[in-house]
Structures are given as structure tokens and as C-alpha cells.
N, C-alpha and C positions, 0 to 999 in steps of 0.2 A: 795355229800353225797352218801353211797353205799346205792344201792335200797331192803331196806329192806321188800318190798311188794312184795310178786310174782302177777304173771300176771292176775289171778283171781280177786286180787282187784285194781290194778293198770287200769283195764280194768272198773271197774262201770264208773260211771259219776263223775266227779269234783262236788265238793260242793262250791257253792258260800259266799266265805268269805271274809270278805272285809278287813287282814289282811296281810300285804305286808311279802313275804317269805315262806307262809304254803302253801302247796301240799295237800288237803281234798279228799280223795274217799269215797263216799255217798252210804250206802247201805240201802234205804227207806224201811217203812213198812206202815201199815196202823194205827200202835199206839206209832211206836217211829221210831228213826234213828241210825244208827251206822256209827260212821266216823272212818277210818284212817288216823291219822294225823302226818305229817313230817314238822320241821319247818327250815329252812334254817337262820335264822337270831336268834337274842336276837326278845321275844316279850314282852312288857305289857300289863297284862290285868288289864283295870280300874273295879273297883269295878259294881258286878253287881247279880242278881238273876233269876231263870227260874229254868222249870221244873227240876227232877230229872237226877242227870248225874254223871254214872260210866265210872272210865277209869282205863285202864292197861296201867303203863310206857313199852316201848317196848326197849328204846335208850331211853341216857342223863339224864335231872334234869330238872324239873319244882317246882317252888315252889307258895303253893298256899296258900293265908288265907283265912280260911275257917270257916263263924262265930267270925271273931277274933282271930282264932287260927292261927297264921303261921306252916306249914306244910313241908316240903322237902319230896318229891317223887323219886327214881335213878330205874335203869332199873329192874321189876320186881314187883316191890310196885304197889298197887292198892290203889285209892281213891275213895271215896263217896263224893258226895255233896248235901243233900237233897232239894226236891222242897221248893223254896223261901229263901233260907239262902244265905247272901249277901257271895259273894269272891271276890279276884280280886288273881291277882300272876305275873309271871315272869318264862317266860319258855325260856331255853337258847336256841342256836343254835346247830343243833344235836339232837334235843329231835323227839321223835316219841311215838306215842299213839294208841290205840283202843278206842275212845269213845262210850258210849252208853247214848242217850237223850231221857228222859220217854215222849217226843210231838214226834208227826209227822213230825211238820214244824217249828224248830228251823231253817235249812238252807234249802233251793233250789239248786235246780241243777245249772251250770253255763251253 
């Protein structure tokens, strides 16, 4: 995958995700976290709920259901996902993101 991060964030800390394939850069705050995310494989996510979390498609297709709704995201599209509302999805390989998570400690550093 061509490295679509320049060195500024390629250079935070890894985010520990327990996800075989994604490349996470963690940039902490004291009331939320922002990841960039690359993912080298097909992934699933099973169904699941947590704080508030925005994200920018940056590369690829992720598809998310969202409350029950199935969703399709492609490079540029934005999503919302409000605190407590169940998802799960399927993000292909190739996908990259900016996430924003309204906790502190959704992930740790690696």
C-alpha cells in the first residue's frame, strides 16, 4: 500500500489494536483520541457500541450498519456513529480513515 500518511503522523505512537492487518497512529488527548487508520486486509467488525466516533474515508470502501441501517462509505464520504448505537461492518483492503473517538481510552498505545 502507497503510504498515504506523511511523516508527522506516521511518526505518533501505534495504537494497540488487536486487528490483524491495520497500521493505527494514535494521537491522544485528555477527552478523546484520533486515529489514522490503514488496513492491509478484508476486515469484520462484529457488532458492537462505545462512545461517539467520527470518521473520514481517506482510500477505499468500508461498509458499516449503523443502527440497522447498512451504510457504503468510498473515498471522501464521512460518517457518524452516535454514543451507544450498535454497528458492526466490513472494511476491504486498501481502506484508510481519520478517526475521531469522543473517550480518551478507547485504545493504548502499543
Amino acid at each position: 500500500m502507497n503510504q498515504i500518511f506523511p511523516d508527522p503522523i506516521r511518526n505518533l505512537q501505534e495504537a494497540n489494536i488487536p486487528i490483524d492487518g491495520i497500521t493505527a497512529y494514535l494521537s491522544q488527548s485528555e477527552t478523546h483520541q484520533i486515529l489514522f487508520m490503514e488496513f492491509e486486509k478484508d476486515t469484520d467488525l462484529p457488532e458492537h457500541a462505545h462512545a461517539g466516533q467520527f470518521g473520514i474515508v481517506l482510500e477505499g470502501k468500508i461498509e458499516l450498519v449503523i443502527d440497522g441501517k447498512m451504510q457504503r462509505f468510498t473515498k471522501g464520504d464521512r460518517y457518524y456513529i452516535p454514543e451507544g448505537v450498535k454497528h458492526s461492518g466490513k472494511i476491504y483492503a486498501g481502506y484508510a480513515d481519520m478517526t475521531f473517538f469522543d473517550e480518551p481510552n478507547r485504545y493504548v498505545k502499543k
